[in-house]
C-alpha positions as a Markdown table, in Angstrom:
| # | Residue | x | y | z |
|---|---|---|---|---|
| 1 | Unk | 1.6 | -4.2 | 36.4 |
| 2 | Unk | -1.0 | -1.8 | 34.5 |
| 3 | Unk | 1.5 | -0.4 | 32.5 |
| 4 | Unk | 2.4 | -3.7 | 31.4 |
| 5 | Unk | -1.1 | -4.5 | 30.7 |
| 6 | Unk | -1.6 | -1.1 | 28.7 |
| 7 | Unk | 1.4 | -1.5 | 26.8 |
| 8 | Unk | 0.5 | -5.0 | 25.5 |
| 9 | Unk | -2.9 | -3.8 | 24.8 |
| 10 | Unk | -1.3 | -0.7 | 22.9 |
| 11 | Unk | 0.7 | -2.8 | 20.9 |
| 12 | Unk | -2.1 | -4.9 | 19.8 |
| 13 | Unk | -3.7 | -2.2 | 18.8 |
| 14 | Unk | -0.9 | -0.7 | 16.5 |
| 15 | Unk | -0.5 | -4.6 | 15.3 |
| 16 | Unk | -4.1 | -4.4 | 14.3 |
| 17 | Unk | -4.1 | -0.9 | 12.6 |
| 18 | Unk | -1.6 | -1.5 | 10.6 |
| 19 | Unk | -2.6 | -4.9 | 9.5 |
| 20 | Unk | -6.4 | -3.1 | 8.4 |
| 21 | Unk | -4.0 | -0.4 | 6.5 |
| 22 | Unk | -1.9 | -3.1 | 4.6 |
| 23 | Unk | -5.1 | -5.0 | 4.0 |
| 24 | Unk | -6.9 | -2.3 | 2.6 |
| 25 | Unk | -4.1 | -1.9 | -0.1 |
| 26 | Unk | -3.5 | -5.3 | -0.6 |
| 27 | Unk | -5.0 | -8.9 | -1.7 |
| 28 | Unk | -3.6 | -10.8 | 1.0 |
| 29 | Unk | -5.5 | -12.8 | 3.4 |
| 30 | Unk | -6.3 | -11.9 | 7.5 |
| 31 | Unk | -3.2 | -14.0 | 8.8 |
| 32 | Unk | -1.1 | -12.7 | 6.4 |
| 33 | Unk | -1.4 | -9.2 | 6.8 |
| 34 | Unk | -0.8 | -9.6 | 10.4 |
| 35 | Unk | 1.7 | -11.2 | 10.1 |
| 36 | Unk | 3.4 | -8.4 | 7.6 |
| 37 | Unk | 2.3 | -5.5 | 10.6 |
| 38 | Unk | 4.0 | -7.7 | 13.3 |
| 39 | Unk | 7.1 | -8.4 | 11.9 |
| 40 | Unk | 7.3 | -4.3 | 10.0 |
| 41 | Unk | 6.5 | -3.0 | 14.0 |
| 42 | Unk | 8.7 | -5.4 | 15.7 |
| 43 | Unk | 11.6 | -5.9 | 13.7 |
C-alpha cells in the first residue's frame, strides 16, 4: 500500500513539474497547463 501511495505522489509531482516547465514557456493559464502535462505524461 506505500508503494501505491508513493507512486501517486510521484506522479503528482512529475504532473506538476512539467506543468511549471510548460508554463514558464507559455501564456496559458494554471488549469490549462496542467492539463497539457497530464495528458503529454499519460497518453
Amino acid at each position: 500500500k506505500v508503494a501505491a501511495i508513493s507512486g501517486d505522489a510521484r506522479r503528482a509531482l512529475e504532473i506538476a513539474k512539467r506543468a511549471l516547465e510548460i508554463l514558464e514557456t507559455s501564456d496559458k493559464p494554471g488549469a490549462k497547463a496542467v492539463d497539457e502535462a497530464f495528458k503529454e505524461l499519460f497518453s
